[in-house]
C-alpha positions as CSV (number, residue, x, y, z in Angstrom):
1,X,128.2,9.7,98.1
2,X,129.3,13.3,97.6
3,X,125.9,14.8,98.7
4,X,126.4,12.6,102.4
5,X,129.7,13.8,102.5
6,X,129.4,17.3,102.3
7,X,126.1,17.2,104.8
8,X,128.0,15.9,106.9
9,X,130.7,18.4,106.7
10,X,127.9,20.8,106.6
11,X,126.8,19.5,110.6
12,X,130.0,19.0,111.8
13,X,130.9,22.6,111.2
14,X,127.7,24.1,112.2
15,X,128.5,22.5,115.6
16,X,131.7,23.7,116.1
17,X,130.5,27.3,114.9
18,X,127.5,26.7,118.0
19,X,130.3,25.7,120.1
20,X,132.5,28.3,119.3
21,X,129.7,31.2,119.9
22,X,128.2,29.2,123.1
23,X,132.0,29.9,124.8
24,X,132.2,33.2,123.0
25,X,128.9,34.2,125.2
26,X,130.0,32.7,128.1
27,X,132.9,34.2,128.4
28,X,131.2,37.5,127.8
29,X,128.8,36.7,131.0
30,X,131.5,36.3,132.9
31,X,133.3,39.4,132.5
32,X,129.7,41.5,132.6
33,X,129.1,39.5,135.8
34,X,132.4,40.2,137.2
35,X,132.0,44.2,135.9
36,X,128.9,44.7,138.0
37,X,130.1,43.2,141.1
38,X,133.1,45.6,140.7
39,X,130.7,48.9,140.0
40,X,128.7,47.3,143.2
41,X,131.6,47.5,145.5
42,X,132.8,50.7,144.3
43,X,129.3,52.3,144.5
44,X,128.9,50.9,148.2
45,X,132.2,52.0,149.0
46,X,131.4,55.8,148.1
47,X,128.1,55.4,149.6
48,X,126.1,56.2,146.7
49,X,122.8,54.3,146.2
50,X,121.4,53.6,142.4
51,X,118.4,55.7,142.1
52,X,114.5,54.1,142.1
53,X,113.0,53.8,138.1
54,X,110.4,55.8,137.7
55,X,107.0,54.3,137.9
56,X,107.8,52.8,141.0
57,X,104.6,53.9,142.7
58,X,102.3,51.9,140.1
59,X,104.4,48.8,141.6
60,X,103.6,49.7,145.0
61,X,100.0,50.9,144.3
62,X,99.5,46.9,142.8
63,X,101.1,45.5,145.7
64,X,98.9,47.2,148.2
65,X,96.2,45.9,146.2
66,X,97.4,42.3,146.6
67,X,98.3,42.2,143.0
68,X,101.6,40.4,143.0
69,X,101.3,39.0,139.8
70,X,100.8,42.7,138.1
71,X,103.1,44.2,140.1
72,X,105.9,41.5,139.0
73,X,104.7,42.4,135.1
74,X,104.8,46.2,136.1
75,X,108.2,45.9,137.7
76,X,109.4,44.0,134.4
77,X,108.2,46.3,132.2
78,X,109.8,49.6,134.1
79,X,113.1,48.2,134.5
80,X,113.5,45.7,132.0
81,X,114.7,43.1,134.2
82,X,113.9,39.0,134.1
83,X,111.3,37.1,135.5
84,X,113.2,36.1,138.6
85,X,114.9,39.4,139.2
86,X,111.6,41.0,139.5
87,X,110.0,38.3,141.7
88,X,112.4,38.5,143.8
89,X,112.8,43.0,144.0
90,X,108.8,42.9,144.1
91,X,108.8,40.2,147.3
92,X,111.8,42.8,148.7
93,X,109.8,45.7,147.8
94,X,106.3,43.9,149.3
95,X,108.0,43.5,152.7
96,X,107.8,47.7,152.9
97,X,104.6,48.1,151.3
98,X,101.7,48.9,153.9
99,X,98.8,47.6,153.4
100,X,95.3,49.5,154.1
């Protein structure tokens, strides 16, 4: 009876330590979240433009050669950014590409 008792005290607090970090992050998110779009409106106001990561040519080079896919991994891999960030700078980036 003891053993079932303390396993379930064992649960019950793991959840409210899950629950307790899962707002802690969030909260977090939100104020990074709200930081950038802060910087953003400060940087447009001054008219200054965030400088391209280097390697940005091998992203272009791939995209001229109709290789989406590797230019999205490329892109990823320079800049460190997510899945869906980089799908959607590469399709931005593909609109100025020329192709031969």
């Amino acid at each position: 009876m003891n053993t079932l008792f303390l396993l379930v005290a064992l649960v019950a607090t793991a959840g409210w330590i899950t629950s307790t970090v899962t707002l802690r992050v969030q909260s977090l998110q939100l104020k990074a979240d709200r930081t950038e779009r802060r910087l953003a409106l400060v940087l447009d106001h001054f008219g200054i433009e965030e400088p391209e990561p280097a390697g940005m040519d091998e992203v272009r080079a791939l995209l001229m050669a109709d290789r989406e896919i590797s230019a999205i991994k490329a892109y990823r891999r320079i800049t460190g950014a997510g899945l869906a960030e980089a799908k959607l700078a590469v399709d931005a980036l593909a609109v100025t590409v020329k192709k031969p």
